[in-house]
N, C-alpha and C positions, 0 to 999 in steps of 0.2 A: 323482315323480322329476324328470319335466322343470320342474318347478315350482321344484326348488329348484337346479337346472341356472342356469335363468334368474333366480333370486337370487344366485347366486354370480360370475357376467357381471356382473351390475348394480355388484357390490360391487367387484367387480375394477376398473371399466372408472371408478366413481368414486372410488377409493382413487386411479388414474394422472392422474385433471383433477386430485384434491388434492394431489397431488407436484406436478404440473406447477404449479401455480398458488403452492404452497410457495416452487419455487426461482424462479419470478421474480420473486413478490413480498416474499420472506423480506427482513430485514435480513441484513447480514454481520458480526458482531460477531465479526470477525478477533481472536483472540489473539497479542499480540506481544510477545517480550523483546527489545530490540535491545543492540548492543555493549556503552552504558555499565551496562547490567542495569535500562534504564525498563520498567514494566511496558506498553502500550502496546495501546488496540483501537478497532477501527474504530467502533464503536457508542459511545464514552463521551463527546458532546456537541460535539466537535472536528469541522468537517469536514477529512476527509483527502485530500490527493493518495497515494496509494501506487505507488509506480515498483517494479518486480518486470524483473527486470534480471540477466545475469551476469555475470563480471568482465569481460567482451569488450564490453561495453554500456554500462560505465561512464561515459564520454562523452556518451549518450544522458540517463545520469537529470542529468548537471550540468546539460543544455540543458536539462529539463523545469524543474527549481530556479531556472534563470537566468529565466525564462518565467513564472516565481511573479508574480502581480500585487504589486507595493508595497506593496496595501492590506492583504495578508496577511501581508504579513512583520514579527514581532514579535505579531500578532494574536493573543492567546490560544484564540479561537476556530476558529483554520485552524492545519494542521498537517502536514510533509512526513516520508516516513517513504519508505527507500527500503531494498526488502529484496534482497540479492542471494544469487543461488542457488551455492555454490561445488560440489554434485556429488559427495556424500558425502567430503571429506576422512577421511584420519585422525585419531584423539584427536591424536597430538602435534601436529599440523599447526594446529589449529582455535584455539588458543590464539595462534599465529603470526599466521593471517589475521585472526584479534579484533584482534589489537593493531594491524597494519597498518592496518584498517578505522579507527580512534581514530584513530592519526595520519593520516591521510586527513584525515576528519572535522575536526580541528585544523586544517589547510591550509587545507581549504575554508572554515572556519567564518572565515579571513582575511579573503576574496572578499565571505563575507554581512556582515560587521562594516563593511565598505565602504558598503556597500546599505544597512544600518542606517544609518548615521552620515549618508549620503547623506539620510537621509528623518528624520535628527533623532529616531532610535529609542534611547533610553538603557538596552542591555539587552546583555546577553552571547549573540552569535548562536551561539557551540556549544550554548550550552542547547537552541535552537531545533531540532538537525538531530539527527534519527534514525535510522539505519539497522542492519538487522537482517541478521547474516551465518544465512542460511538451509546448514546444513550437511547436514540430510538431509529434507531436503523436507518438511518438517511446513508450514514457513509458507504454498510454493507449493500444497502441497496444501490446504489451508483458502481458494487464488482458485482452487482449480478450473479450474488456468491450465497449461499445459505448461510445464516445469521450464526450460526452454531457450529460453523467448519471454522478447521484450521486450513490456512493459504497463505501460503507465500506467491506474491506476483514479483516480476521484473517489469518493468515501464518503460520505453525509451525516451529518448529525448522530446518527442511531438508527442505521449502518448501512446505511442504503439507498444501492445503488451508483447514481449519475445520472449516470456517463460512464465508460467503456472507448476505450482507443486501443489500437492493434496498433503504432505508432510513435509519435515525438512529437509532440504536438500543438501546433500555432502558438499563440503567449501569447493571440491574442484568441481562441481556441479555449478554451483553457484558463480566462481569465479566464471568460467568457460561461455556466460552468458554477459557476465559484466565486463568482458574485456571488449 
């Protein structure tokens, strides 16, 4: 009896290092739909910045986009995706703040066509920007992140997260992680 007492401690106590050692070493192969209906995930070869934001913060993810190194912008292989948490609206509501999100997205995509053209980029920068209106917290739930933080993540290529900020991070911050 104590024999199999002390198999079952064993098994327990190595099942909790293989979690532990799961969620820090797992990738994140985030699933994402944002506004225009892109299919979108952290793990599909792009590194990503993903800003996780609510409409009160929205200031915050521009600055993190303005902060985007050059080298990434038009990049097929880097990619900004900014999810914002609106706090379960209602059905009719959600279709409202989708469309607001677009036109948003249009204005700004003004600012990055600047950026582009500045850097002799021949590309349409709305294609580039993605943001996902997160209505009842599936997306924030998938970072494992409190629904009402502002976060900045970096994603690697397979998913693996190689930087977390609680605010925004200075562009050589930023850069030094996306190089």
């Amino acid at each position: 009896m104590r024999a199999l007492q002390i198999f079952f401690v064993a098994i327990l106590l190595g099942c909790i290092s293989l979690q532990a050692d799961a969620v820090s070493d797992r990738a994140h192969a985030l699933k994402l739909v944002d506004v225009d209906g892109n299919a979108l995930s952290t793990a599909d070869g792009h590194i990503t910045v993903l800003v996780q934001t609510t409409k009160a913060d929205l200031a915050k993810a521009q600055t993190v986009g303005e902060r985007v190194p050059d080298y990434c912008l038009g990049n097929p292989n880097y990619r900004m995706v900014t999810v914002v948490e609106f706090e379960n609206q209602i059905s009719p509501m959600r279709s409202v703040f989708t469309a607001m999100m677009r036109s948003r997205l249009d204005s700004e995509a003004k600012y990055l066509q600047a950026r582009y053209d500045a850097n002799k980029i021949e590309k349409d920068a709305r294609r580039d920007m993605f943001a996902v209106a997160d209505f009842d917290g599936a997306a924030v739930a998938q970072l494992e992140s409190d629904p009402a933080a502002f976060r900045v993540f970096v994603f690697g290529r397979n998913g693996e997260l190689l930087k977390q900020w609680n605010d925004v991070p200075s562009a050589a911050e930023l850069a030094a992680v996306l190089k």
